[in-house]
C-alpha positions in Angstrom: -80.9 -68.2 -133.5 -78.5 -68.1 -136.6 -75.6 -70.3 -136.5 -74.3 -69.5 -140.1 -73.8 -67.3 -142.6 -73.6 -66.7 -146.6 -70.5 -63.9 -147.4 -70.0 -63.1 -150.7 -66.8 -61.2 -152.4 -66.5 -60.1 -156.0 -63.8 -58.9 -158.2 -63.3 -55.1 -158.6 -61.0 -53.4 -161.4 -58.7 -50.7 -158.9 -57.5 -48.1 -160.7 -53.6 -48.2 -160.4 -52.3 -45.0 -162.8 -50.8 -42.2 -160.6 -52.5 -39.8 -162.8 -56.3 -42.0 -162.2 -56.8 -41.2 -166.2 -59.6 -42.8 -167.2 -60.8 -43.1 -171.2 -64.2 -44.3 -172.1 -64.4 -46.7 -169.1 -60.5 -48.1 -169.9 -58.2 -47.3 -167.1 -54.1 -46.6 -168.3 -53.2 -49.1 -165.8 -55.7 -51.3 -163.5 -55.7 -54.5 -161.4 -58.1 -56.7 -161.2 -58.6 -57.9 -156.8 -61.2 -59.6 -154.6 -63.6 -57.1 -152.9 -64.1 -58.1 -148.8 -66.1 -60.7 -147.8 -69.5 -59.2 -146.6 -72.4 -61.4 -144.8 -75.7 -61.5 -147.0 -78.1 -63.8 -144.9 -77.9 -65.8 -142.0 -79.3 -69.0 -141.3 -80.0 -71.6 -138.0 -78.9 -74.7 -140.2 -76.0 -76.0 -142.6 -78.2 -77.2 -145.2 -80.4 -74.2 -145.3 -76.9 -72.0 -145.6 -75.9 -74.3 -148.4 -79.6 -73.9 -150.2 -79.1 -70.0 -150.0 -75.6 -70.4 -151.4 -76.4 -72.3 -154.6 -79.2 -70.2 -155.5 -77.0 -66.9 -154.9 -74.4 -68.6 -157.4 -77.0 -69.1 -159.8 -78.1 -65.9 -160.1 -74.2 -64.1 -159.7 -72.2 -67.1 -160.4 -69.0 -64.4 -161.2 -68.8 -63.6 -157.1 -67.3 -66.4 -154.7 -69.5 -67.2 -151.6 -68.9 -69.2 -148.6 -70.4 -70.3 -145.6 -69.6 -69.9 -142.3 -70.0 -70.8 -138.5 -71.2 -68.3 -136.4 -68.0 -69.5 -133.8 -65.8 -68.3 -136.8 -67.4 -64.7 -137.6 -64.4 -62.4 -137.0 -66.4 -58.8 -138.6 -68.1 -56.7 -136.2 -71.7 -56.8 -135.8 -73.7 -53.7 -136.5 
């Protein structure tokens, strides 16, 4: 039974001109803002979790990632 998990988030560019012009990939006016947090694995122990976590960071160390509880997951499960 899993008791934790690994979520990751990573950082989108939004497109903030009214007119959504777009030149060769270069928006006229963009923000830069954290994408939600989405689960990617679970796991049945805190070191396991942690394991799983460094390896993600290693591979995609430009996202965040976090672990948590399984008492704390507020998403809906699908």
């Amino acid at each position: 039974m899993a008791k934790f998990a690994v979520l990751v988030r990573k950082k989108v560019v939004r497109n903030t001109d009214p007119l959504r012009r777009c030149y060769n990939g270069c928006h006229f006016s963009s923000v830069e803002e954290w994408s939600e947090w989405k689960e990617i694995c679970q796991y049945s122990t805190m070191a396991i979790a942690m394991d799983s976590m460094a390896t993600f960071k290693s591979i995609n160390p430009k996202s965040e990632y976090k672990i948590q509880k399984k008492e704390e997951w507020t998403w809906e499960r699908h």
